[in-house]
TORKOL-4160 file (C-alpha; in steps of 0.2 Angstrom, whole numbers, padded with zeros to 4 digits, m for minus):
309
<pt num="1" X="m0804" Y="m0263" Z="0191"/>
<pt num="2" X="m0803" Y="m0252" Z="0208"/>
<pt num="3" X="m0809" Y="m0236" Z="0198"/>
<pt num="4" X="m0823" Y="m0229" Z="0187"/>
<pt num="5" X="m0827" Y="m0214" Z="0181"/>
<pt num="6" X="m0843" Y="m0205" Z="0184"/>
<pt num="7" X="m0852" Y="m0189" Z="0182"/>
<pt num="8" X="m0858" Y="m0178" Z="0196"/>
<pt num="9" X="m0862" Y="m0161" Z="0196"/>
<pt num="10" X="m0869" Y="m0144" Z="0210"/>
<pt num="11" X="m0858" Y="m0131" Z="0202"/>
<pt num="12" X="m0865" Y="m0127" Z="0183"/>
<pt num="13" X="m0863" Y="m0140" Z="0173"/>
<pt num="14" X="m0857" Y="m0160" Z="0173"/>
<pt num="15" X="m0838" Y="m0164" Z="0178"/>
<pt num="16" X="m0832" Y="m0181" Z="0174"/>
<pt num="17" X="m0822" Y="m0189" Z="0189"/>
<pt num="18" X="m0812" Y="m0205" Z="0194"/>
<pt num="19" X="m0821" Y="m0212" Z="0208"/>
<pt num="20" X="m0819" Y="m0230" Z="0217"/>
<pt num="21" X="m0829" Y="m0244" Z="0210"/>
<pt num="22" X="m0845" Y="m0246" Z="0223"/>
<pt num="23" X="m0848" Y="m0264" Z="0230"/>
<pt num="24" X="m0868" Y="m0270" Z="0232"/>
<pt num="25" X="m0874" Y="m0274" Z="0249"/>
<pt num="26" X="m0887" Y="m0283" Z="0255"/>
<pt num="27" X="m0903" Y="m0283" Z="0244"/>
<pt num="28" X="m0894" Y="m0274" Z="0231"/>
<pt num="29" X="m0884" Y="m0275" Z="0214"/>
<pt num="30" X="m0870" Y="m0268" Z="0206"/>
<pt num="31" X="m0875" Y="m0264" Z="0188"/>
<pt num="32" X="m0861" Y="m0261" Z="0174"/>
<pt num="33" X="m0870" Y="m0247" Z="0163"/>
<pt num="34" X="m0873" Y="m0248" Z="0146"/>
<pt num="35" X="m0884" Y="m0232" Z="0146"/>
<pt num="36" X="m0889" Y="m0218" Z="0157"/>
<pt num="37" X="m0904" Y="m0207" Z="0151"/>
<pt num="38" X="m0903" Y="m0187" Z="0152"/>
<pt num="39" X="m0917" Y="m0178" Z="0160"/>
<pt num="40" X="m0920" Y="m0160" Z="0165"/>
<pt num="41" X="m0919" Y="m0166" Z="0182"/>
<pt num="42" X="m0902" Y="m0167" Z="0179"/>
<pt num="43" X="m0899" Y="m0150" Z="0173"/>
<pt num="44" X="m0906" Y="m0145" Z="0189"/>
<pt num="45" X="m0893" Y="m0156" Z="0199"/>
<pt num="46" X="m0878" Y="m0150" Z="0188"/>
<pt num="47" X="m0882" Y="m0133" Z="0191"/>
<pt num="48" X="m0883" Y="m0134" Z="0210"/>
<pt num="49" X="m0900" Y="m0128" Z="0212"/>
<pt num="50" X="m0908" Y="m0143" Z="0221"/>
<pt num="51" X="m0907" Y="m0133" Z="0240"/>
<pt num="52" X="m0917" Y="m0120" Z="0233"/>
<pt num="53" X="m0932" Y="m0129" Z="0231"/>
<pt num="54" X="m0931" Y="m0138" Z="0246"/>
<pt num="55" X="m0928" Y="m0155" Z="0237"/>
<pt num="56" X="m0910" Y="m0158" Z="0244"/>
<pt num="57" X="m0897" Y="m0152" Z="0255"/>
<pt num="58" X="m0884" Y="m0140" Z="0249"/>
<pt num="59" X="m0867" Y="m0150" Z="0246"/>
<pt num="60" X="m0853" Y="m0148" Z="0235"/>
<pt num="61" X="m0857" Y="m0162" Z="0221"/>
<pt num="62" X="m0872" Y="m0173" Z="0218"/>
<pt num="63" X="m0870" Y="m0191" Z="0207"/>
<pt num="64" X="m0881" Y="m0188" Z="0190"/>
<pt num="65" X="m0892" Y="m0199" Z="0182"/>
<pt num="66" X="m0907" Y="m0207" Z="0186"/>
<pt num="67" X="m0910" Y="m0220" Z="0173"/>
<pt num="68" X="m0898" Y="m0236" Z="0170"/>
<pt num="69" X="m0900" Y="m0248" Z="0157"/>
<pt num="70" X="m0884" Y="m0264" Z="0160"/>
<pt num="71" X="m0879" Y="m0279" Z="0164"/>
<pt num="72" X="m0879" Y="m0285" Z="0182"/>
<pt num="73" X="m0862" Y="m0288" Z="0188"/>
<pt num="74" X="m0863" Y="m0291" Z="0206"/>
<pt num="75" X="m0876" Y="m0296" Z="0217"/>
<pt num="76" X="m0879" Y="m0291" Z="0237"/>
<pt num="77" X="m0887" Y="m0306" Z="0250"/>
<pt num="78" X="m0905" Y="m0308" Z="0249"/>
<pt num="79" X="m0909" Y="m0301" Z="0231"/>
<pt num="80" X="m0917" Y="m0312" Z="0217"/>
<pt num="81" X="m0907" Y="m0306" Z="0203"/>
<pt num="82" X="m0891" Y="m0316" Z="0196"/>
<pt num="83" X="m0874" Y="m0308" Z="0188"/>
<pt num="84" X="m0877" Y="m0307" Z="0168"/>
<pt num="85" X="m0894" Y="m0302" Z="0169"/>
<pt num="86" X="m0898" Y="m0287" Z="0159"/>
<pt num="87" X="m0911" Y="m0275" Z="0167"/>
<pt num="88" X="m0915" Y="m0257" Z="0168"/>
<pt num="89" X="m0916" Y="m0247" Z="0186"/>
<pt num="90" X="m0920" Y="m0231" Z="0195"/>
<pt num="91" X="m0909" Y="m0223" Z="0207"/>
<pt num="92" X="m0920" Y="m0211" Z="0215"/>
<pt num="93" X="m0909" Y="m0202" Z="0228"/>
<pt num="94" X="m0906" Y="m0186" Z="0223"/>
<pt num="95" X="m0891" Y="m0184" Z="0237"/>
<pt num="96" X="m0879" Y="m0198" Z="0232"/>
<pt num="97" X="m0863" Y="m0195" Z="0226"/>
<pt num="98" X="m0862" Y="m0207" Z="0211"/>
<pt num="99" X="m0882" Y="m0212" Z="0204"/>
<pt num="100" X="m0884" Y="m0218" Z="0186"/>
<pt num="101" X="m0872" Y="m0210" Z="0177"/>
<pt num="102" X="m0857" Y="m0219" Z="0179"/>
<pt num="103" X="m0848" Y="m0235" Z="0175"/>
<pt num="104" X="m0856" Y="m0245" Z="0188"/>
<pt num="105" X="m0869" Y="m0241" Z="0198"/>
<pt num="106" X="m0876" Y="m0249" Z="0216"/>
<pt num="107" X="m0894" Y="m0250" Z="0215"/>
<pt num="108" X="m0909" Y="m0257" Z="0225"/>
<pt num="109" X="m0916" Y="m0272" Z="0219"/>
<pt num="110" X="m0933" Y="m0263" Z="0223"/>
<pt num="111" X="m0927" Y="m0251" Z="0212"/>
<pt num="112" X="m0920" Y="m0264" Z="0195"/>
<pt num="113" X="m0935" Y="m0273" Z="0183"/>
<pt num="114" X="m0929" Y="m0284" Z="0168"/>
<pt num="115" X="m0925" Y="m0275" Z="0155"/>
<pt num="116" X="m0936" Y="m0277" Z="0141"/>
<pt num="117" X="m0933" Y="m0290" Z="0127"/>
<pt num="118" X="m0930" Y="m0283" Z="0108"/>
<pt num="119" X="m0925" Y="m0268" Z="0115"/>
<pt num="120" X="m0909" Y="m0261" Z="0115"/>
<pt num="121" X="m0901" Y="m0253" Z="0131"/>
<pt num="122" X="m0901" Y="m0236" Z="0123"/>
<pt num="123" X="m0919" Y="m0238" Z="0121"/>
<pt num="124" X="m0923" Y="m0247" Z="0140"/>
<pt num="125" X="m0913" Y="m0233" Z="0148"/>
<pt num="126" X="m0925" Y="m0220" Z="0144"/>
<pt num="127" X="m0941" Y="m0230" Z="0151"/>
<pt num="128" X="m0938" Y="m0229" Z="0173"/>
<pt num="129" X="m0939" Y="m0210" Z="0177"/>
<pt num="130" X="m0952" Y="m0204" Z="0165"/>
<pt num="131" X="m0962" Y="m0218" Z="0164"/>
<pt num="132" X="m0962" Y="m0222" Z="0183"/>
<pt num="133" X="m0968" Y="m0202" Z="0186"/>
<pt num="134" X="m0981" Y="m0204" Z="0172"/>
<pt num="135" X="m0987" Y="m0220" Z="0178"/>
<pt num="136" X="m0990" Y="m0213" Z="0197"/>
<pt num="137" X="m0995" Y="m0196" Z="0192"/>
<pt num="138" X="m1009" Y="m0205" Z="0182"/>
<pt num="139" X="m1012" Y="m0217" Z="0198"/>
<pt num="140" X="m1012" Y="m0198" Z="0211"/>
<pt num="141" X="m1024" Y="m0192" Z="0198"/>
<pt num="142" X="m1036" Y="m0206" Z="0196"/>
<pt num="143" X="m1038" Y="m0209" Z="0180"/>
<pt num="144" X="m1046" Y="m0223" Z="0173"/>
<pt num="145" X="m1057" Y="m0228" Z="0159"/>
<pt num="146" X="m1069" Y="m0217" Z="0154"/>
<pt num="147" X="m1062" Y="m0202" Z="0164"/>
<pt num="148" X="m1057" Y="m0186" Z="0154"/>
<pt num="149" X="m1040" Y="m0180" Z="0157"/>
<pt num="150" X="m1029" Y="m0165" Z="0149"/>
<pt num="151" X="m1010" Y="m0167" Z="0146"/>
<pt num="152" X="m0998" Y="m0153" Z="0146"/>
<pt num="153" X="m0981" Y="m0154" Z="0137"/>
<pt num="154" X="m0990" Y="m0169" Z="0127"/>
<pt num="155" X="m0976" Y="m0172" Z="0116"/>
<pt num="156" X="m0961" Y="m0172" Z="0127"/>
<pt num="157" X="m0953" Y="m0187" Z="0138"/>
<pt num="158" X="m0968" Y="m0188" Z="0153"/>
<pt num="159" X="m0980" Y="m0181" Z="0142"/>
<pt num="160" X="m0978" Y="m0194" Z="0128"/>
<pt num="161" X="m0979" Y="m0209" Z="0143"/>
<pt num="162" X="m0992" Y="m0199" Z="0151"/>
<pt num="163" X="m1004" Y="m0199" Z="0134"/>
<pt num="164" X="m1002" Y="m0217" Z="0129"/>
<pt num="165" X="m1002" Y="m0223" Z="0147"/>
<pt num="166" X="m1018" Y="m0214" Z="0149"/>
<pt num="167" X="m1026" Y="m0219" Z="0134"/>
<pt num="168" X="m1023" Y="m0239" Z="0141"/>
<pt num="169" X="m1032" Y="m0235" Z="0154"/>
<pt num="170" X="m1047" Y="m0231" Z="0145"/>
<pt num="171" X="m1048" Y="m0212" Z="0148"/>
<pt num="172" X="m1052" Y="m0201" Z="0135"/>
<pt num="173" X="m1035" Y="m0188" Z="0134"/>
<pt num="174" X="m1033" Y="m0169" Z="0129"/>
<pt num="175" X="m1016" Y="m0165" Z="0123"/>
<pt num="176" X="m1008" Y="m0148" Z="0123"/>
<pt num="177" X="m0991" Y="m0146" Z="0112"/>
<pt num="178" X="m0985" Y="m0137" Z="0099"/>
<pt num="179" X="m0994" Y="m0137" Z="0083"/>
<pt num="180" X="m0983" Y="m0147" Z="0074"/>
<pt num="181" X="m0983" Y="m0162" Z="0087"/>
<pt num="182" X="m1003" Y="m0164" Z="0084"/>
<pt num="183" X="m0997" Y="m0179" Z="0073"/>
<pt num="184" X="m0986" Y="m0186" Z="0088"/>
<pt num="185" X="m0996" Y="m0184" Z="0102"/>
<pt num="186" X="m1013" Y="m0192" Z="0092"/>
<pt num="187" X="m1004" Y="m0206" Z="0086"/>
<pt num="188" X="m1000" Y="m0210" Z="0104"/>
<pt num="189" X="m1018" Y="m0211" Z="0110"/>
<pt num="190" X="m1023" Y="m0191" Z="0112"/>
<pt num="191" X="m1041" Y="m0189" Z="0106"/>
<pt num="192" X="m1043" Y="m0171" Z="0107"/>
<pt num="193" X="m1029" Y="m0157" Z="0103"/>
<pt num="194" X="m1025" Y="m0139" Z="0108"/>
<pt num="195" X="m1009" Y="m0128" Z="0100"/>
<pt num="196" X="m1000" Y="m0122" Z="0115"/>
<pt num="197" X="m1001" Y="m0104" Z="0116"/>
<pt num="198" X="m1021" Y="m0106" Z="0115"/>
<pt num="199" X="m1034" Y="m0100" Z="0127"/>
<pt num="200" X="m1031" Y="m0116" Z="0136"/>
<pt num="201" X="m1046" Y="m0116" Z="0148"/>
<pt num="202" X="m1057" Y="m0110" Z="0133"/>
<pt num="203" X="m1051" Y="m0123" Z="0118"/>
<pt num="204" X="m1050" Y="m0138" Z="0132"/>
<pt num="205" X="m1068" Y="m0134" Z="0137"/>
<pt num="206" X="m1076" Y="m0130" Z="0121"/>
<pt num="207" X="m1068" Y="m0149" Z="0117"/>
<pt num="208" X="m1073" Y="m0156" Z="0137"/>
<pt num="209" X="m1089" Y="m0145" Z="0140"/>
<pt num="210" X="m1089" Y="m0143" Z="0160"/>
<pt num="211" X="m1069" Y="m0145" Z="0160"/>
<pt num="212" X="m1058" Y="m0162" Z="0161"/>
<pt num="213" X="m1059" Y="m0174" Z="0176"/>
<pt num="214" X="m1039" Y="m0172" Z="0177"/>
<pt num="215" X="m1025" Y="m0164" Z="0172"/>
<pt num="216" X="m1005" Y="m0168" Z="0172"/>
<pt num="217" X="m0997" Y="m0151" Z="0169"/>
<pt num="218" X="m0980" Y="m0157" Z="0163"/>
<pt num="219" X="m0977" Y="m0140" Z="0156"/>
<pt num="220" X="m0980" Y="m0130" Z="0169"/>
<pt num="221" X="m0994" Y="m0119" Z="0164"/>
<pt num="222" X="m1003" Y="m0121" Z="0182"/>
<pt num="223" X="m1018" Y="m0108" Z="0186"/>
<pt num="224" X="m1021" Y="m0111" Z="0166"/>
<pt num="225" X="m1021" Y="m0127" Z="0166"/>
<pt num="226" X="m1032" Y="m0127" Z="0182"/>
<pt num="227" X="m1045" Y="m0116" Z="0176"/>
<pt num="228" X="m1047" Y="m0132" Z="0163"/>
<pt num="229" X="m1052" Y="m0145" Z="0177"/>
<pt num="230" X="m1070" Y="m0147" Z="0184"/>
<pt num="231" X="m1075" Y="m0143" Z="0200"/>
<pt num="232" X="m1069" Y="m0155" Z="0210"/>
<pt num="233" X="m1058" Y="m0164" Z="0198"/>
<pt num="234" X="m1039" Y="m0166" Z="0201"/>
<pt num="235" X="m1020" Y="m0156" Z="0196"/>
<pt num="236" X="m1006" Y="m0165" Z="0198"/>
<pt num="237" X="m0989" Y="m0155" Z="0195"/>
<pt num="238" X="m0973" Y="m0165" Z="0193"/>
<pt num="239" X="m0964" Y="m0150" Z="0200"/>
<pt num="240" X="m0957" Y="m0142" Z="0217"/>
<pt num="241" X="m0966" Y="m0127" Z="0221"/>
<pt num="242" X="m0978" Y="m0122" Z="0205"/>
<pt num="243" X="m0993" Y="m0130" Z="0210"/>
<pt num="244" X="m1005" Y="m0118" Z="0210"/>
<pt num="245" X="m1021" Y="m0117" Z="0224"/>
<pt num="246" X="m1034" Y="m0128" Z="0225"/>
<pt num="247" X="m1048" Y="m0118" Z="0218"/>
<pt num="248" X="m1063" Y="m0126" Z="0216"/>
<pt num="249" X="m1061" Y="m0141" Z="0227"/>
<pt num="250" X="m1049" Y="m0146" Z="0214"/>
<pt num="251" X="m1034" Y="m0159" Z="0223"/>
<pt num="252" X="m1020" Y="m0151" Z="0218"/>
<pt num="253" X="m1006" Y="m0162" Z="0223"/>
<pt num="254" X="m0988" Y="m0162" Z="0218"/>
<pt num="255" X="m0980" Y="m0180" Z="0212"/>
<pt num="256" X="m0960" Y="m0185" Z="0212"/>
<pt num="257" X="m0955" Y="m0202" Z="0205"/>
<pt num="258" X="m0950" Y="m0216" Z="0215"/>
<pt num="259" X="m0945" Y="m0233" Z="0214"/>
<pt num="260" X="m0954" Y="m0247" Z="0213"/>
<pt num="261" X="m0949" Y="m0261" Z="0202"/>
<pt num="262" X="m0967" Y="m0269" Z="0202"/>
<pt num="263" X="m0973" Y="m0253" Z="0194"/>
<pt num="264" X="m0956" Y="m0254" Z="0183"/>
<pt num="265" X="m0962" Y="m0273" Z="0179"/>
<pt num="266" X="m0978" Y="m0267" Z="0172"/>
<pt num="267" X="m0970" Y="m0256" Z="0160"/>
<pt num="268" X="m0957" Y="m0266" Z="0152"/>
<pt num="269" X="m0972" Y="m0279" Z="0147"/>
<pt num="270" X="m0980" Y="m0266" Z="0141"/>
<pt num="271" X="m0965" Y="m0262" Z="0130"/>
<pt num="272" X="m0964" Y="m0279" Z="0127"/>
<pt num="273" X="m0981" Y="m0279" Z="0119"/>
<pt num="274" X="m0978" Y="m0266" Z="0107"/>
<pt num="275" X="m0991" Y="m0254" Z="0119"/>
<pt num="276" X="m0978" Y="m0241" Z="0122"/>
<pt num="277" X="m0966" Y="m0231" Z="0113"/>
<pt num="278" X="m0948" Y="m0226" Z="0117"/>
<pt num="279" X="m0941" Y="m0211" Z="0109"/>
<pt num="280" X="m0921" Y="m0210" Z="0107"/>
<pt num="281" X="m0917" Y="m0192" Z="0100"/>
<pt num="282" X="m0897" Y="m0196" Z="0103"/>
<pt num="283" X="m0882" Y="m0204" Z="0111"/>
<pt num="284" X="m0870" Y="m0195" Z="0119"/>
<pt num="285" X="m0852" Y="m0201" Z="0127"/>
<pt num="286" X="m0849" Y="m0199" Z="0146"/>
<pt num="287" X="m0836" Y="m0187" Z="0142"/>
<pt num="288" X="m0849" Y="m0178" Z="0132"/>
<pt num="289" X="m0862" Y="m0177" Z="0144"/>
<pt num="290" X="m0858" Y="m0157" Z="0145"/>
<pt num="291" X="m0865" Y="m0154" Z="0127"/>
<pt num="292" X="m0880" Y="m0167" Z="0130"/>
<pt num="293" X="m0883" Y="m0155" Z="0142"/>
<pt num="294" X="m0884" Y="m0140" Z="0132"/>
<pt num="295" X="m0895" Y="m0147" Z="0118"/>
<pt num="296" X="m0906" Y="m0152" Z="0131"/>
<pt num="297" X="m0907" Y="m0136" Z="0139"/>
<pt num="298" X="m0911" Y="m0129" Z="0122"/>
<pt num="299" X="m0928" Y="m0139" Z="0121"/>
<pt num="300" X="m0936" Y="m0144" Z="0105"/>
<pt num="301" X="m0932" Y="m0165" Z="0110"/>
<pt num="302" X="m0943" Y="m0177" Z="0102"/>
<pt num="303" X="m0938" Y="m0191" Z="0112"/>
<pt num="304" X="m0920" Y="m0193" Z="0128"/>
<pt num="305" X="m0903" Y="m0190" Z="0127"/>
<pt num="306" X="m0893" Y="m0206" Z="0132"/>
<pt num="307" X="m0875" Y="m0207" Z="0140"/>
<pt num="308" X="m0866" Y="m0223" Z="0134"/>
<pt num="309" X="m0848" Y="m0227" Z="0141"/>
């Protein structure tokens, strides 16, 4: 096979494409995908707008996909990996012209972990992007046991890492969703929960009195969400350009994902062990990827779209 197809997008919406098979270098590998997880980061991509927040430079296309779940197929000098091993990776770039969305893609070792055992690919391609920015999110933010930390979007992709990953670590976590997640988000470790649409600095603190020690504000709620934290406590926005000022000696910060395949490591033992959940809501075809698009842009998910060859 000299060709694949693939999906890139930067002018409104995924276009499916015949493009040449990539070849690993050195200290990476070629993975032949089995799943590619949809995230709103690739709506973003598709429609072009990465420029305008300063993220990427403006070119014709962009490669989608961040998350890849497959079978390693090809292996570059100096990587530790061998062709038929099956492992999950991140491909973090956001400028390159074919990512995780495709047939096959090149990936860092750096980037690639073993995929997780009794799981199915589906289910390991939507672990790399959401829960590598929950775990370093949580890490930016301090949290740690005993500390007391608020959750915005608690029931969606991040925010469903963000809770239970929090809640391993011994901190005590407030979740903010919709009120018919309250179920969801205490099942996965929330001790305290407020209906979004609330009073959010009131209802957290009447729960927290003084105000939570953190808060990861996955839904973009920002100066709300701020007013929630303590005096000197920390905001971490997993967003370009909505983080709001630093009142209050709060650390505001803003936290993308990267790569890191020791931090990847951690998780996948952690799914291993029955300590985190993965939430499939649907598989789409590559050639679909158009309508995964639109149901995700909808909202209302309980869990990732997938793209299977």
């Amino acid at each position: 096979m000299t060709n694949m197809r693939a999906l890139i997008g930067g002018s409104g919406s995924p276009r499916l494409v015949e493009v040449p098979v990539p070849t690993a270098g050195p200290g990476q590998v070629r993975i032949k995908m089995a799943a590619a997880g949809v995230n709103l980061f690739d709506l973003a991509v598709a429609a072009g707008t990465l420029a305008d927040y300063g993220v990427a430079r403006r070119l014709d296309s962009y490669g989608l996909g961040f998350d890849v779940a497959g079978t390693v197929d090809q292996v570059g000098d100096g990587t530790a990996f061998r062709v038929g091993e099956e492992v999950i990776g991140l491909v973090a770039r956001l400028e390159l012209p074919v990512k995780a969305q495709a047939e096959y893609v090149v990936v860092d070792a750096s980037a690639v972990a073993r995929a997780p055992r009794g799981r199915t690919a589906v289910e390991a391609a939507t672990i790399p992007l959401n829960a590598l920015t929950a775990w370093q999110a949580l890490d930016r933010a301090g949290v740690g046991p005993g500390r007391t930390l608020l959750v915005t979007g608690a029931a969606g992709a991040v925010g469903g890492y963000l809770v239970e990953l929090a809640a391993l670590r011994g901190a005590r976590v407030a979740a903010i969703a919709g009120a018919g997640d309250e179920e969801l988000v205490r099942g996965l470790g929330a001790e305290w929960f407020v209906p979004r649409g609330d009073d959010v600095a009131s209802s957290v603190r009447a729960l927290v009195p003084g105000g939570v020690d953190a808060v990861v504000d996955t839904a973009v709620l920002g100066l709300a969400a701020l007013d929630a934290v303590r005096d000197g406590g920390a905001f971490v926005a997993l967003s370009a350009g909505v983080a709001p000022v630093g009142l209050r000696g709060i650390d505001v910060a803003t936290v993308f994902f990267r790569a890191d395949a020791a931090q990847l490591a951690e998780v996948v033992r952690l799914v291993e062990g029955g300590r985190l959940t993965l939430r499939v809501a649907d598989t789409y075809p590559l050639d679909k990827a158009a309508d995964a698009h639109a149901r995700l842009a909808a909202g209302g998910l309980r869990g990732r779209l997938v793209l299977v060859p």
